[in-house]
C-alpha positions in Angstrom: 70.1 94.7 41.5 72.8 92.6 39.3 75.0 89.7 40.4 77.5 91.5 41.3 75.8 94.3 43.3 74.2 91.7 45.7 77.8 89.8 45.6 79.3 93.0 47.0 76.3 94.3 48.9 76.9 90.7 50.9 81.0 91.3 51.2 80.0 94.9 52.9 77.9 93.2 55.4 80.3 90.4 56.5 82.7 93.2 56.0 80.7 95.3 58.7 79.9 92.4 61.0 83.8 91.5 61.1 84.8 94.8 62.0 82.1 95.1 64.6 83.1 91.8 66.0 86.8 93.0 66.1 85.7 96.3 67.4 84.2 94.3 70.5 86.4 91.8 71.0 89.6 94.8 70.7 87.3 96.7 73.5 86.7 93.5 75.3 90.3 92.7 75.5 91.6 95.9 76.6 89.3 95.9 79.5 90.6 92.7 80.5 94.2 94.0 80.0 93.3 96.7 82.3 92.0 94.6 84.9 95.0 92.5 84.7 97.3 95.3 84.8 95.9 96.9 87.4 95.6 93.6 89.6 99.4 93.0 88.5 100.2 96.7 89.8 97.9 96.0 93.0 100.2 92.9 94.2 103.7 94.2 93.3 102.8 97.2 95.7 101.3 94.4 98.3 104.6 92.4 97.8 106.7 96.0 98.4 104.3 96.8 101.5 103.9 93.2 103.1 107.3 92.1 104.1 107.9 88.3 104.9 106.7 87.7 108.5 108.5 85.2 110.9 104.9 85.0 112.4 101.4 86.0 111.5 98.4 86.7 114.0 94.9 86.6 113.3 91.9 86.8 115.2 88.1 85.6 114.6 84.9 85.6 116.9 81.8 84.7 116.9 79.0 84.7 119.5 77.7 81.7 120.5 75.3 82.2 123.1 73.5 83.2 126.2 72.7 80.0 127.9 71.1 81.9 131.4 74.1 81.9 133.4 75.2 85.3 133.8 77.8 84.9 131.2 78.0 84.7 126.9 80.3 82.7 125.2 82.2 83.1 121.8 83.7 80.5 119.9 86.7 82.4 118.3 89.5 80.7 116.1 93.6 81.8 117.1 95.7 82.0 114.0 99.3 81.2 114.6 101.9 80.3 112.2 99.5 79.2 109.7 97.9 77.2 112.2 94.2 77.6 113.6 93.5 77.0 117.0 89.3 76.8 118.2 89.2 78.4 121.5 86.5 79.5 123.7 86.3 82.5 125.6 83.7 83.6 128.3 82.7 87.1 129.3 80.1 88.1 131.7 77.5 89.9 130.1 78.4 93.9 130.4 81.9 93.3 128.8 80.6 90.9 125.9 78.9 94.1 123.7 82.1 96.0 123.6 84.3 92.6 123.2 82.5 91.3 120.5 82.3 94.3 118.0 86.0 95.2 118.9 87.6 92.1 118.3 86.3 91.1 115.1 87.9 93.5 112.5 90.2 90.9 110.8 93.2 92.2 111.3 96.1 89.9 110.3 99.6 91.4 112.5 102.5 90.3 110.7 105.4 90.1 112.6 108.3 91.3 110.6 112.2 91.1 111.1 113.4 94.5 112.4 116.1 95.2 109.3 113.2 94.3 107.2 110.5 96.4 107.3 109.4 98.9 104.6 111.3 101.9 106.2 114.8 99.7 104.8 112.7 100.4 101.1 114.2 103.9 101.3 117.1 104.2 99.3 118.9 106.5 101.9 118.6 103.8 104.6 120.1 101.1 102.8 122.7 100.9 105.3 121.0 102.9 108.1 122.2 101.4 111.4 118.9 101.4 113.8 119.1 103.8 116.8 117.6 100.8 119.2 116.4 103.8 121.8 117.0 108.0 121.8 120.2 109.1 123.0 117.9 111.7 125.6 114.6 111.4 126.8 112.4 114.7 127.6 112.7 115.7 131.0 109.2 116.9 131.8 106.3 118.2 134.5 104.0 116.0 134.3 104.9 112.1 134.8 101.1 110.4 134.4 102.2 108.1 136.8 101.9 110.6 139.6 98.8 111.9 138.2 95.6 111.7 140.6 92.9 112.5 138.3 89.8 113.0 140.3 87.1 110.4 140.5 84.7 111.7 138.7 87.7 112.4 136.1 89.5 109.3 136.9 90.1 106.9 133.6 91.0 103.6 132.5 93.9 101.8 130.6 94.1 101.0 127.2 95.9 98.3 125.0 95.5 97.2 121.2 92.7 94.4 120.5 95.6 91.7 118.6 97.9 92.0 122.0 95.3 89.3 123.6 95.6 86.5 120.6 100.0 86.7 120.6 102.5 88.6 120.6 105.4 89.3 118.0 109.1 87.7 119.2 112.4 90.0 119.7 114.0 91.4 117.3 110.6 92.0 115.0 108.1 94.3 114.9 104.0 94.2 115.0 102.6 95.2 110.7 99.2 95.3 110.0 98.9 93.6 106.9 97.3 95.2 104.3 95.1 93.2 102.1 94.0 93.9 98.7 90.5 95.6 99.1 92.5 97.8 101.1 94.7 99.4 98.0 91.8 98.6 95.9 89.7 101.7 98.0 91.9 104.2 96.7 91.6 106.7 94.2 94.9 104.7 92.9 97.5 102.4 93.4 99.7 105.2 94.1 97.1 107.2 96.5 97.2 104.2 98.9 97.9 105.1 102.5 98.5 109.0 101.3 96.4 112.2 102.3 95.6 114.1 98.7 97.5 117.1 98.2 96.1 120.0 100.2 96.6 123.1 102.4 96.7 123.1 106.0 94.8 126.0 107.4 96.6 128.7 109.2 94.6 129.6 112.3 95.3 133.6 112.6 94.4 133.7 109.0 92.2 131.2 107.4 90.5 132.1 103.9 86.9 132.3 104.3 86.5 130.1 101.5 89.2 127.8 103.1 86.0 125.2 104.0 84.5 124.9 100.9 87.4 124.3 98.8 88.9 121.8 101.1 86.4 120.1 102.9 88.4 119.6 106.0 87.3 121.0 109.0 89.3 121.7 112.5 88.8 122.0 116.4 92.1 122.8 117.7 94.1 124.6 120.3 97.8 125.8 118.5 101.2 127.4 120.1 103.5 129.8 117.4 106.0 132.2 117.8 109.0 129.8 118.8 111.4 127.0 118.4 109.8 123.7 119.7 111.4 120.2 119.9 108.5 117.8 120.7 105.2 117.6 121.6 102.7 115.9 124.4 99.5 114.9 124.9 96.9 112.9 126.4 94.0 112.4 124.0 90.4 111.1 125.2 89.7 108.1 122.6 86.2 107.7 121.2 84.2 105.9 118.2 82.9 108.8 116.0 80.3 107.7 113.6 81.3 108.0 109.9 78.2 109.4 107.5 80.8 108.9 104.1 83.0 105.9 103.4 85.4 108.9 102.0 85.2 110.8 105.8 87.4 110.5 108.8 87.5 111.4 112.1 90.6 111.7 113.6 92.1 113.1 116.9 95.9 114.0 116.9 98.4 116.2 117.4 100.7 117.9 114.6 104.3 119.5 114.3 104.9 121.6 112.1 107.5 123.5 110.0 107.9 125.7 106.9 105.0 128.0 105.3 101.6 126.5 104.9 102.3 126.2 101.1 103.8 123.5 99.3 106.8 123.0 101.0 105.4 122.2 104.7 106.6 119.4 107.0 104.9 117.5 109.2 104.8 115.1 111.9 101.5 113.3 113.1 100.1 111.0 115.4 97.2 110.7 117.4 93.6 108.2 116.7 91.6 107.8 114.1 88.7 106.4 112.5 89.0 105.8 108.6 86.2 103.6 106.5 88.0 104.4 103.2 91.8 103.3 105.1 91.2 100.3 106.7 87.9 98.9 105.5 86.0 99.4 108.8 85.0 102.0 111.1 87.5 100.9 114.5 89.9 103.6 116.4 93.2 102.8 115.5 96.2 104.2 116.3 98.0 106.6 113.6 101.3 108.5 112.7 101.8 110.4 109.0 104.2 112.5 107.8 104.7 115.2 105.0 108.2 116.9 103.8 105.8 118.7 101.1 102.3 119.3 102.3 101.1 115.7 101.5 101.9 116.2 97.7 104.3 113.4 97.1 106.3 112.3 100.4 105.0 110.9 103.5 102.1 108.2 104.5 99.9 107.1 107.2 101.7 104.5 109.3 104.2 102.5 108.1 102.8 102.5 104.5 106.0 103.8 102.8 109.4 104.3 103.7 110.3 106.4 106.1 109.5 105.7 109.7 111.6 103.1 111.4 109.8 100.5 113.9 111.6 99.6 116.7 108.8 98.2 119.3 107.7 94.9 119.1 104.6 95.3 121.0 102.4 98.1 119.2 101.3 98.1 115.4 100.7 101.2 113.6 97.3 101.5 112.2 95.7 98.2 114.4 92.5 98.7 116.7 92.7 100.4 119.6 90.4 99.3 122.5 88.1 99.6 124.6 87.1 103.3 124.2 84.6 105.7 125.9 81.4 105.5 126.2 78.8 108.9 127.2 78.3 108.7 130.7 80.3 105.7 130.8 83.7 104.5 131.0 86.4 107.0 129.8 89.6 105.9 128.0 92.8 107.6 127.2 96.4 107.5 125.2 99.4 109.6 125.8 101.7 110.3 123.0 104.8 112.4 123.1 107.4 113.3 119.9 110.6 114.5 120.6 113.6 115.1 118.6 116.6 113.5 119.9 119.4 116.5 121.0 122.3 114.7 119.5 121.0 112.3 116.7 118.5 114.7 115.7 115.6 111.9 115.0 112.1 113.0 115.8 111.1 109.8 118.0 107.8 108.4 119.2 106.3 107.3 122.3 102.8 106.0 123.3 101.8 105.7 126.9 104.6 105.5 129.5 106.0 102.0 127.9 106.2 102.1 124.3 109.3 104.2 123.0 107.7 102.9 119.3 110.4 104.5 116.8 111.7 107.7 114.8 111.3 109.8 111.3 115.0 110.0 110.4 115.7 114.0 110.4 117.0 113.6 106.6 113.4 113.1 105.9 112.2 116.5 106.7 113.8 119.7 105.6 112.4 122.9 107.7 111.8 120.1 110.6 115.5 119.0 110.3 115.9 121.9 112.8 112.7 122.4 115.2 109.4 123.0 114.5 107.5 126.4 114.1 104.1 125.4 115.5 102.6 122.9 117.4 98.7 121.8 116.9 96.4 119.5 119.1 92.9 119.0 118.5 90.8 116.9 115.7 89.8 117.4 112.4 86.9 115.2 109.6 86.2 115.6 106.1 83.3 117.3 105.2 82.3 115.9 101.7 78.6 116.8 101.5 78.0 119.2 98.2 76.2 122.3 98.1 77.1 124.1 101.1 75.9 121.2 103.5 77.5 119.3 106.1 78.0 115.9 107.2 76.8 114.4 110.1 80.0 112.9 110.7 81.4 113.0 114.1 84.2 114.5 115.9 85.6 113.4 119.4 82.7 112.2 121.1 80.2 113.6 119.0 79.5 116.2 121.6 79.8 120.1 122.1 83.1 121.2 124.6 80.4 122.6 127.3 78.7 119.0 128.4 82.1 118.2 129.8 84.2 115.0 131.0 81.8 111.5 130.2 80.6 113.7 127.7 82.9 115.4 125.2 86.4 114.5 124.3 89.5 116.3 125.8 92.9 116.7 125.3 95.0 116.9 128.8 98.2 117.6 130.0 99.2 119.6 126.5 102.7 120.2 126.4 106.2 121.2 124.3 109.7 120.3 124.2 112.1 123.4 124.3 115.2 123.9 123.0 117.0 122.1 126.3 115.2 119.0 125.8 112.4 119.9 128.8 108.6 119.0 128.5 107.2 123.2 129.4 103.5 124.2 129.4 103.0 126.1 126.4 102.5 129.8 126.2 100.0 131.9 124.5 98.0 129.0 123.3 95.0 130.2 120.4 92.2 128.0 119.2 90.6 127.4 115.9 88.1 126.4 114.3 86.3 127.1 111.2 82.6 126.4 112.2 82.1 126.4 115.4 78.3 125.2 115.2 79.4 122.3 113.8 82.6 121.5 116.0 84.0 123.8 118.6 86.5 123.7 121.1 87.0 125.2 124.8 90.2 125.2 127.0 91.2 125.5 130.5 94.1 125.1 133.1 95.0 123.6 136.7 95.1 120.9 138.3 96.7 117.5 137.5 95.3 118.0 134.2 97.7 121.2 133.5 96.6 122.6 130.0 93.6 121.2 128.8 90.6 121.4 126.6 87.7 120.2 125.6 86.4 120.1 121.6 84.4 118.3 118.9 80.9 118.3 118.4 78.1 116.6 116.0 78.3 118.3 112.7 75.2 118.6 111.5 73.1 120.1 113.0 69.9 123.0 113.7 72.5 125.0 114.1 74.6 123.3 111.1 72.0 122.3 108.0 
């Protein structure tokens, strides 16, 4: 080979190796440009979704000991105002178990001015005047103040774990802040705190080929055929075990308006349990809603614009607590929606204290009017392939037939009619599309009124 030959033979090679190393370096710098735009993306929605708080609470514990004197002791650390504050705190030994793996889920509770939170985002609300209570309140049948429950059916209070570390001044209200790892777990930054597009199934006729295509699966009791302006229930709360970080478990109540297509509303609110949500597997409290069948409006909690806050003492989305146990202590919530008669609002309540806030009606557009069906009951994700099923839990992770201590219940179902009373409802139905994997089983009288029983283990003998 001549001079020049091996002269350009060696140009071709540095040639080569230059474009390789540009190659690289090109690929290595686009991947860096995607991590930084994508962690630029991440904190302009955290700055959208975490307003400024006048006061932040945090809570942290840790088990210190035994020490043989009928009692445990946990060192926990009070975060106030930027502040941290070492406390101790002593439980005798039954409570400790349930304390301990409730209280540490990290939870920091923002507490936000009222005329700031994200609802305000909304470009129809800019200058919304806040409806500081409903105009009318449901007149109903059932005040669970009067009720006598039985004492083998007799159950316990309830509250939300942050309420013991502070609570949020007037004029503010309670936000779960959400952290980074949070938005991180969705499929994207614009997924976060949304339910993926999807069909919600129609009791009286459900595709057989609903399950597999969805992978949601139902227990519910449902009420059609009129105009209805609220719902009520009392929901049994329970820890369902999780098999998938992509599963839930959730126990709620929906409203409902429009065709099951693509253009229905909805209204929802009950507990849940949500690895892929919030990072852990805790029952939290829950509201969503949908103007389009959870294609491009609505969120869980206060996650978008939309629902307006006006408590100061309950936050969307933190842990509720304590919760049943089998054979064991049993724990309720009561929740009621209502649409205000002369503002038109849908509002919330939980329990008999906490009138919590509204969905503006010019959110919804067949639910601007009433609602067409009313649902209670629970639902999971079912993400195993090939025809199996998860092992993931709903309610209690028991059948309807073991009963109270045993299986989850709803109690005291009810509707709002068109004159602003709570009524029983009429011509209930149940669902459910596999009911050897979840099932569900009603009844009526007594102080519980309309009632029912559901959930179950999913898999199964009877459920491979």
């Amino acid at each position: 080979m001549g001079g020049g030959g091996v002269g350009h033979f060696r140009r071709s090679q540095v040639f080569v190796a230059v474009f390789c190393f540009w190659g690289l370096f090109s690929i290595s710098c686009a991947a860096r440009l995607s991590v930084s735009r994508q962690k630029l993306e991440v904190q302009k929605h955290l700055n959208r979704l975490n307003k400024p708080a006048v006061k932040s609470i945090q809570v942290l514990l840790h088990f210190l000991g035994d020490l043989d004197m009928g009692f445990w002791f946990v060192a926990g650390k009070l975060k106030e105002d930027g502040l941290f504050f070492s406390i101790i705190f002593c439980f005798p030994k039954p409570q400790l178990f349930k304390m301990v793996y409730k209280s540490s889920d990290g939870d920091i509770i923002d507490c936000v001015h009222i005329s700031h939170q994200p609802a305000f985002d909304h470009p129809f609300l800019k200058d919304h005047k806040i409806q500081m209570r409903p105009t009318y309140h449901p007149e109903g049948l059932f005040d669970d103040n009067k009720v006598s429950a039985k004492p083998k059916e007799r159950t316990n209070s309830i509250t939300q774990l942050w309420h013991a570390n502070g609570k949020c001044p007037e004029d503010t209200i309670p936000i779960r802040r959400t952290k980074e790892d949070d938005v991180l777990r969705a499929s994207s930054v614009k997924r976060y705190g949304r339910k993926g597009p999807r069909k919600i199934p129609q009791p009286r006729s459900v595709d057989p080929d609903f399950i597999n295509q969805s992978g949601h699966q139902h227990a519910i009791v449902y009420v059609e055929g009129d105009k209805y302006y609220g719902a009520k229930a009392t929901i049994n709360v329970w820890e369902p075990k999780i098999q998938q970080p992509n599963e839930f478990s959730l126990s709620q109540l929906w409203l409902l308006g429009g065709s099951f297509g693509e253009d229905l509303n909805s209204i929802e609110a009950g507990w849940q349990v949500s690895p892929d949500l919030y990072g852990d597997n805790n029952t939290r409290l829950f509201t969503y809603w949908t103007s389009d069948a959870y294609q491009a409006t609505g969120c869980y909690n206060l996650l978008c614009s939309g629902f307006i806050q006006i408590n100061s003492e309950i936050a969307m989305g933190a842990s509720i607590s304590p919760v049943s146990a089998y054979r064991n202590s049993q724990y309720d919530i009561s929740i009621l929606i209502w649409k205000d008669p002369k503002e038109g609002h849908w509002w919330m309540q939980f329990g008999n204290d906490y009138v919590l806030g509204y969905w503006p009606s010019f959110l919804f557009s067949y639910l601007a009017d009433s609602a067409s069906m009313i649902e209670w009951g629970g639902e999971v994700v079912n993400s195993e392939p090939g025809g199996k099923h998860t092992s993931t839990q709903m309610g209690s992770g028991h059948f309807p037939e073991e009963g109270f201590g045993k299986s989850s219940y709803f109690r005291n179902i009810q509707v709002v009619d068109g004159s602003n009373n709570l009524k029983v409802p009429k011509g209930l139905g149940t669902y459910t599309e596999q009911s050897n994997c979840y099932d569900v089983q009603t009844g009526n009288g007594g102080d519980w009124g309309h009632y029912f029983y559901y959930g179950g283990p999913g898999k199964n003998s009877n459920c491979p």
